[in-house]
C-alpha positions in Angstrom: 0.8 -22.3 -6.0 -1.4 -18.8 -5.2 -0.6 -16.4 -2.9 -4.0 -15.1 -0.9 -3.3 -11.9 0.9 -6.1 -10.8 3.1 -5.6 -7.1 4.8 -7.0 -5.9 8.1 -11.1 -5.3 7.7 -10.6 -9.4 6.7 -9.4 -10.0 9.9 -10.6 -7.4 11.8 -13.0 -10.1 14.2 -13.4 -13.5 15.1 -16.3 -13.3 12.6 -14.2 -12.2 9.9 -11.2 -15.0 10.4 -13.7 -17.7 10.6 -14.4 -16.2 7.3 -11.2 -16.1 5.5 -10.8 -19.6 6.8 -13.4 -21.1 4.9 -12.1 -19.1 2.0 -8.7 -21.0 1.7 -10.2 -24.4 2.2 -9.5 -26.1 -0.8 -7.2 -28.5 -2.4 -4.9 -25.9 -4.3 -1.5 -25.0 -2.7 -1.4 -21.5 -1.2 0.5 -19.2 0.9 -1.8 -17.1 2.9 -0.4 -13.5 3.8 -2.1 -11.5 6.4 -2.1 -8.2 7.9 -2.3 -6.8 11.4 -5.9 -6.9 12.4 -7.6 -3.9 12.1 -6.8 -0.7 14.1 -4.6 -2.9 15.8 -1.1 -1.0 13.8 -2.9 2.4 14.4 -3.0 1.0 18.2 0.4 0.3 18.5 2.1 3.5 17.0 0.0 5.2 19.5 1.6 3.2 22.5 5.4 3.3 20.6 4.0 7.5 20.6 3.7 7.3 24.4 6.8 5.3 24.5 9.3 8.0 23.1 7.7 10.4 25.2 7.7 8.4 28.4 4.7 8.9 29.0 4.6 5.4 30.9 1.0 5.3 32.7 -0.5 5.8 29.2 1.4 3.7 27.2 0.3 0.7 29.9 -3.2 1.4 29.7 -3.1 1.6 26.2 -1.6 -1.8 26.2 -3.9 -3.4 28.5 -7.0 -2.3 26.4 -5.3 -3.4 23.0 -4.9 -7.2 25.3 -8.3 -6.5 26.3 -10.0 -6.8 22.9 -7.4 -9.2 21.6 -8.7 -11.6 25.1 -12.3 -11.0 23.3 -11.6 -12.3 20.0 -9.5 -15.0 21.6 -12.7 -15.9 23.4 -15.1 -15.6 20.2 -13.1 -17.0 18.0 -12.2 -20.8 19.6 -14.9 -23.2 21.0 -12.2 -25.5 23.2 -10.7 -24.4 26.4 -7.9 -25.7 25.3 -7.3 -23.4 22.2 -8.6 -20.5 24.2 -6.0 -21.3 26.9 -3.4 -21.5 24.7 -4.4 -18.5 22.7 -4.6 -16.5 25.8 -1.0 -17.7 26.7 0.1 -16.4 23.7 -1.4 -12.9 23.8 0.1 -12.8 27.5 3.7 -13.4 25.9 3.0 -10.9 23.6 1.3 -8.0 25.9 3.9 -8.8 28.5 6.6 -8.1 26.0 4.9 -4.8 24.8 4.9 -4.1 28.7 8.4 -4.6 29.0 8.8 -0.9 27.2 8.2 1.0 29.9 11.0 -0.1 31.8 13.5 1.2 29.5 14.8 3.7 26.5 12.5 3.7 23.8 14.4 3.8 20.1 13.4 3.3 16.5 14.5 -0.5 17.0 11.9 -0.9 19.4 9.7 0.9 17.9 9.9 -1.2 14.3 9.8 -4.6 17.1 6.6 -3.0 18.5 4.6 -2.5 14.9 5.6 -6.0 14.1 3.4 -7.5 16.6 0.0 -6.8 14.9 1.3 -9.6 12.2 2.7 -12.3 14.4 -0.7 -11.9 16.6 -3.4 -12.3 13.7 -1.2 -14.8 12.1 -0.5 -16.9 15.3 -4.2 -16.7 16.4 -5.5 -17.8 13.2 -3.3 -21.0 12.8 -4.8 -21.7 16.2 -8.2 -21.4 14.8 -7.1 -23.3 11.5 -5.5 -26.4 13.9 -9.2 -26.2 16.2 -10.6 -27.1 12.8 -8.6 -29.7 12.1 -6.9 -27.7 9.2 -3.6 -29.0 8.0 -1.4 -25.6 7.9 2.2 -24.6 8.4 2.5 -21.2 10.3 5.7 -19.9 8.6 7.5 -17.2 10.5 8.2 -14.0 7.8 11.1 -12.8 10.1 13.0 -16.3 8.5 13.1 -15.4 4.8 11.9 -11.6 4.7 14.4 -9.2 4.3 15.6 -5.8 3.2 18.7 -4.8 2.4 20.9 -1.4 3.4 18.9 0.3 0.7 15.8 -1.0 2.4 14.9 -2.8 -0.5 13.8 -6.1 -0.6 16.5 -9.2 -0.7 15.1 -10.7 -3.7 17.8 -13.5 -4.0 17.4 -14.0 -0.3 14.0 -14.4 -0.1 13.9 -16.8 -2.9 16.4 -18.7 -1.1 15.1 -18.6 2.2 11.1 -19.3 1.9 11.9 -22.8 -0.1 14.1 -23.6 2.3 11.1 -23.0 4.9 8.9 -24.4 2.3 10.9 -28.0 1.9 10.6 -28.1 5.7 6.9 -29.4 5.5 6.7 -31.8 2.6 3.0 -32.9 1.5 1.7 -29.1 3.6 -0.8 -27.1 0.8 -1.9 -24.5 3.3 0.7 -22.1 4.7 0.2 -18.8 6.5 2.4 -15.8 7.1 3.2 -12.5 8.1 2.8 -9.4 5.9 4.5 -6.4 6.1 7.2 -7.3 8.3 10.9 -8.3 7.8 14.4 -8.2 8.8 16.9 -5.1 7.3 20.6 -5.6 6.6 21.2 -6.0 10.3 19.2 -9.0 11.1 16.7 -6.7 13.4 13.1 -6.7 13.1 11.9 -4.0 10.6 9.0 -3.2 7.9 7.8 -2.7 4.8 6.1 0.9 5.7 2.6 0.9 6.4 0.5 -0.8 3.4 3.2 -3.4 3.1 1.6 -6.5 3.3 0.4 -6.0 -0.3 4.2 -6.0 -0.9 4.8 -8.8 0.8 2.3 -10.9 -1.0 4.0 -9.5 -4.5 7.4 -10.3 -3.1 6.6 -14.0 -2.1 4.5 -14.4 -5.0 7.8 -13.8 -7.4 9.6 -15.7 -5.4 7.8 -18.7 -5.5 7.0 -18.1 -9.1 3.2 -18.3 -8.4 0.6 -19.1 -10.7 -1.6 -16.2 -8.8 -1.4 -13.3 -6.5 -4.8 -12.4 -4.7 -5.4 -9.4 -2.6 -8.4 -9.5 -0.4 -9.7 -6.2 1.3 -13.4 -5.3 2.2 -14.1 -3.5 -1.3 -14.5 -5.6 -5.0 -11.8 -4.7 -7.0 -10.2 -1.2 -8.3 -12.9 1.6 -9.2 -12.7 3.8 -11.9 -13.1 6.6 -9.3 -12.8 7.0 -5.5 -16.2 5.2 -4.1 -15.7 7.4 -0.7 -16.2 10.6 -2.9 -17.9 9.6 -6.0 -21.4 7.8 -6.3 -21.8 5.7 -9.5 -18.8 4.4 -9.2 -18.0 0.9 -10.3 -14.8 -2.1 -10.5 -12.6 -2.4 -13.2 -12.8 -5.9 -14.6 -8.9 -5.4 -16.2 -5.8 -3.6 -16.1 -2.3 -3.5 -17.3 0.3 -3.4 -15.0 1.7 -0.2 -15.8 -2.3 1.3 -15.6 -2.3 -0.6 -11.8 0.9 0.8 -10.4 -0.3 4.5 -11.8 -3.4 4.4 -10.0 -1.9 2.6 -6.9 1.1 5.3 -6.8 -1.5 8.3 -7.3 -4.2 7.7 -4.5 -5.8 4.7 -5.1 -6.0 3.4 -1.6 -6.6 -0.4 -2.3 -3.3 -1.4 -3.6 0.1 -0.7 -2.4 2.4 1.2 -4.6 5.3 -1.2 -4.7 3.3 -4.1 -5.0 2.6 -4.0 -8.6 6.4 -4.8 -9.7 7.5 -8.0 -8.6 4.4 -9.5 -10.4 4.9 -7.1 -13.3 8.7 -8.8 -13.5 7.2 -12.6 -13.2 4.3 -11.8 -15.5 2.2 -13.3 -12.8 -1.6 -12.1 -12.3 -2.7 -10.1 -9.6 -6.4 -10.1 -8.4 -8.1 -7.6 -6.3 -11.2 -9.2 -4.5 -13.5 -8.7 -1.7 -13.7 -11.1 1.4 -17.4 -9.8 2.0 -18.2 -10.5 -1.5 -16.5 -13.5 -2.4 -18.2 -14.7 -5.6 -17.9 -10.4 -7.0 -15.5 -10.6 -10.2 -12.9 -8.0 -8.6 -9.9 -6.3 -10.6 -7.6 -8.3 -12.6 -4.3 -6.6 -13.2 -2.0 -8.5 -15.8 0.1 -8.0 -18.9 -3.1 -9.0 -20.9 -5.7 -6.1 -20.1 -7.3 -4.3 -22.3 -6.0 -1.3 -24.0 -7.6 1.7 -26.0 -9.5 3.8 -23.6 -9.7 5.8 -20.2 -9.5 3.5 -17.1 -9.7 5.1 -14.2 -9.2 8.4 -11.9 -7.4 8.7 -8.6 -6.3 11.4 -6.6 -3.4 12.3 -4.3 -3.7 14.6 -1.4 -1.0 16.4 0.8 1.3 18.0 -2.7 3.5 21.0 -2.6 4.3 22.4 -5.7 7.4 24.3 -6.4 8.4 26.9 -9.3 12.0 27.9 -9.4 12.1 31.1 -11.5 15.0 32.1 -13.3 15.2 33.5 -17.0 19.2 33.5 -16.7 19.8 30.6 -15.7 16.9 28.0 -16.8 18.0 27.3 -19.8 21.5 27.0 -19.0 23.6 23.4 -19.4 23.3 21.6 -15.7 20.8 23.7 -14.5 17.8 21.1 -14.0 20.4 18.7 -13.2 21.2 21.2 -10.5 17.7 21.1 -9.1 17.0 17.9 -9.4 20.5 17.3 -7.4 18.7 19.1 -4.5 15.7 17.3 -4.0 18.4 13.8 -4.3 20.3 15.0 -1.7 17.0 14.9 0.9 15.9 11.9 -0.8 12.6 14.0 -1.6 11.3 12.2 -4.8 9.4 14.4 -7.5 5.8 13.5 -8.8 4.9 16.0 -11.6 7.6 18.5 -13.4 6.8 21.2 -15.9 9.2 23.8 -17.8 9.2 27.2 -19.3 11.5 29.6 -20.7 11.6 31.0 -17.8 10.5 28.4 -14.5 10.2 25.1 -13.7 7.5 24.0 -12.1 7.3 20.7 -10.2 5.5 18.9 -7.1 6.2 16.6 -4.1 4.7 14.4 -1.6 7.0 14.7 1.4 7.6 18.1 3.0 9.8 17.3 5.5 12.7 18.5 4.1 10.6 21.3 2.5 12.5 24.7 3.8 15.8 23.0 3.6 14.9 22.4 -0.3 13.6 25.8 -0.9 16.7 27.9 0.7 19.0 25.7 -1.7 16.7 26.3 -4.8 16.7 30.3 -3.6 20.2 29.8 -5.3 19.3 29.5 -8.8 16.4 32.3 -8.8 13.0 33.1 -7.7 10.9 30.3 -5.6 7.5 30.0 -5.0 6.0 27.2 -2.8 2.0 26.2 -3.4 0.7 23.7 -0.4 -2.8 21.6 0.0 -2.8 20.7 -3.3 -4.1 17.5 -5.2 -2.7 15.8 -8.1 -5.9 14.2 -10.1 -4.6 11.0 -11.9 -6.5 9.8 -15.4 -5.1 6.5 -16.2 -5.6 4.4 -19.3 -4.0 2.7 -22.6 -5.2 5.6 -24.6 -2.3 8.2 -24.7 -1.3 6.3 -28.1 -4.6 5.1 -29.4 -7.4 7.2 -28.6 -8.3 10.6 -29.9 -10.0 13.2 -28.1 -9.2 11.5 -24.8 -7.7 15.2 -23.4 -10.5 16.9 -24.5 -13.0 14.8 -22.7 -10.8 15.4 -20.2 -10.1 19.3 -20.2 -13.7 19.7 -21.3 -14.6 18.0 -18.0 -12.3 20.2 -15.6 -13.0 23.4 -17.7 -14.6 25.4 -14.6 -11.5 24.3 -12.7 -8.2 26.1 -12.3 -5.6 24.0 -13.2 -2.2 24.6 -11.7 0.3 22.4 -13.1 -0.4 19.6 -16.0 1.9 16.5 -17.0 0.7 14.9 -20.3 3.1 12.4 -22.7 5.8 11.1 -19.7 3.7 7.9 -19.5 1.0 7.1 -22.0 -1.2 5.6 -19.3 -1.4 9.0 -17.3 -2.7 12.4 -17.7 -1.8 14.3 -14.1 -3.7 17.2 -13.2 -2.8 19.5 -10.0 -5.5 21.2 -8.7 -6.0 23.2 -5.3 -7.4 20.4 -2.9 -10.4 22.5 -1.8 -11.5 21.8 -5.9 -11.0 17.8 -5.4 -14.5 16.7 -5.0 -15.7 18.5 -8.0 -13.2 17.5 -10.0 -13.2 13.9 -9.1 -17.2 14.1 -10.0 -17.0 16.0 -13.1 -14.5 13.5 -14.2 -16.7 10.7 -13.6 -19.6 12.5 -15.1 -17.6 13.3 -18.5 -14.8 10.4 -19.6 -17.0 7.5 -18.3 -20.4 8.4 -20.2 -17.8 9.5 -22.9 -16.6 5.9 -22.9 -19.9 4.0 -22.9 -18.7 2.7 -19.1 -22.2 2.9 -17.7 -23.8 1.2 -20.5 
């Protein structure tokens, strides 16, 4: 069995389903994941926005115009009245239900029931289409095997269990389609997988059907070797390893969710990255297989605070990073980058919430100084190990750059960098300029 995962630009239109339909038609057993279409999440954590704020009047209208362009897909996308009635039926449940918020307190239960309706709408409205078509497929609801547990980790037993119980419901069905990104949590409500997490989803169901394949479908042909948005030249990345896949993912590259890499990783089961505009483009394949020996890829992570705690008394001291890193545990603040001195240690994070909480408890063990809007540039390959001269290429790159903080030899697929963000564009470019000619990549 594969699992085809197809995000929000794939079923962003009528145009775009009808697309992915005739994508899955084929006699191979499949599960097909898909997102929310697209702008429809961004839609409803607006309206849960207006929600908590009670701001009534403009959570309805935005309500009625998300029902209004869901009515005009509903009308492009099936050619009986019958479908369309039923379809339209469907999005009045839904709408109606969305509605229903107005009328009372608005919590972070409804809001998680609220941003699980993109799922069940694109998923419901394309088995529709898929039964017009006279498509044998199973619409299997998410919310009856998906779940996370206290931790608000995924249930790995549970879903196992659960999804081939649904699964031995409809004997002699290939095609199935479900829900990404949503679940249940410990307490049996309606909940997520954060926003990306239909990626997740995919990996998840994928390892627990023991799947011969995971594809994820999006509106670009595989991984690049840089960020297409900044970069020109840029190009896909026939292989990867795992380990070189979740580094990019985790540091900025925006086509793969972080988590997503590690279920497969733990089943040994390929993942494919491909494009549903392009369907015949090779794509990215990530796998235990990929090839080794050289500089992969650059990615880059926006929105870092870095941190030096400085303290010549106490750094070298027994318990003293334990000490710091006990801090950041405490707010559940997780560290990217770390560095240390005889005299500071130096180290970066992605979430700032807690950010003056942290610092007054490091102002405890010395001197602190906080750097914000930085960048951590990512350089990710199999090359630590076997390549020489890989940092130079790289330093010699960067060498007009001011580099604030660098981690080299924690992973051997990664050399971080941490610039000042306003420097990101010209690093990213001299980057691609330097390693890639330095690798042949172009040729």
């Amino acid at each position: 069995m594969k699992i085809l995962k197809f995000g929000g630009t794939s079923v962003g239109s009528a145009e775009r389903m009808k697309a992915v339909a005739s994508l899955i038609q084929n006699d191979e057993p499949k599960i097909v994941v898909l997102s929310a279409m697209s702008g429809t999440t961004n839609g409803l954590v607006q309206i849960a926005e207006t929600l908590y704020q009670n701001k009534h009047d403009e959570a309805k209208a935005l309500i009625k115009a998300l029902h209004d362009k869901y009515k005009q897909v509903a009308e492009e996308l099936y050619t009986s009245g019958e479908k369309k009635k039923q379809a339209n039926e469907l999005l009045k449940q839904h709408f109606d239900y969305l509605t229903a918020f107005t009328l009372d307190l608005f919590t972070i239960h409804e809001e998680r029931a609220v941003l699980a309706q993109g799922e069940l709408l694109s998923t419901a409205l394309f088995q529709f289409y898929l039964e017009e078509q006279g498509v044998n497929s199973v619409l299997l609801p998410a919310l009856n095997f998906m779940k996370i547990d206290e931790n608000e980790e995924p249930d790995n037993d549970y879903i196992a269990k659960q999804l081939q119980k649904e699964l031995q419901k409809h004997e002699g069905v290939e095609l199935f389609v479900t829900q990404g990104y949503i679940c249940r949590n410990a307490f049996g409500e309606i909940d997520n997988l954060k926003r990306g997490g239909s990626d997740y989803s995919a990996s998840l169901i994928g390892a627990a059907v023991e799947a011969e394949e995971i594809q994820i479908w999006t509106d670009i042909d595989g991984m690049h070797n840089n960020d297409p948005r900044i970069v020109k030249n840029t190009y896909p990345i026939a292989e990867l390893s795992f380990d070189e896949a979740a580094e990019l993912a985790y540091f900025g590259a925006k086509i793969l969710h972080p988590s997503s890499v590690l279920p497969a990783k733990q089943k040994n089961i390929p993942v494919k990255l491909l494009n549903t505009m392009e369907p015949e483009a090779r794509g990215t394949t990530i796998s235990s297989e990929a090839e080794g020996g050289k500089i992969k890829a650059v990615a880059a992570k926006d929105g870092i605070t870095a941190i030096k705690i400085k303290s010549g008394r106490m750094l070298l001291a027994y318990g003293f990073l334990r000490s710091v890193f006990e801090v950041f545990e405490r707010y559940k603040t997780p560290i990217d980058m770390i560095t240390t001195s005889e005299v500071a240690v130096s180290l970066t994070i992605d979430n700032d919430k807690f950010l003056s909480e942290i610092v007054k408890e490091l102002k405890e063990f010395g001197q602190v100084e906080v750097d914000q809007e930085q960048t951590i540039i990512c350089v990710v390959g199999d090359f630590i190990a076997e390549r020489s001269g890989s940092g130079l290429a790289i330093f010699e790159s960067l060498k007009h750059i001011a580099l604030r903080m660098i981690s080299y030899g924690g992973s051997k697929n990664n050399i971080s960098l941490l610039i000042n963000t306003t420097d990101k564009v010209e690093a990213l470019t001299k980057l691609n300029d330097g390693i890639f000619d330095r690798n042949g990549a172009h040729a």
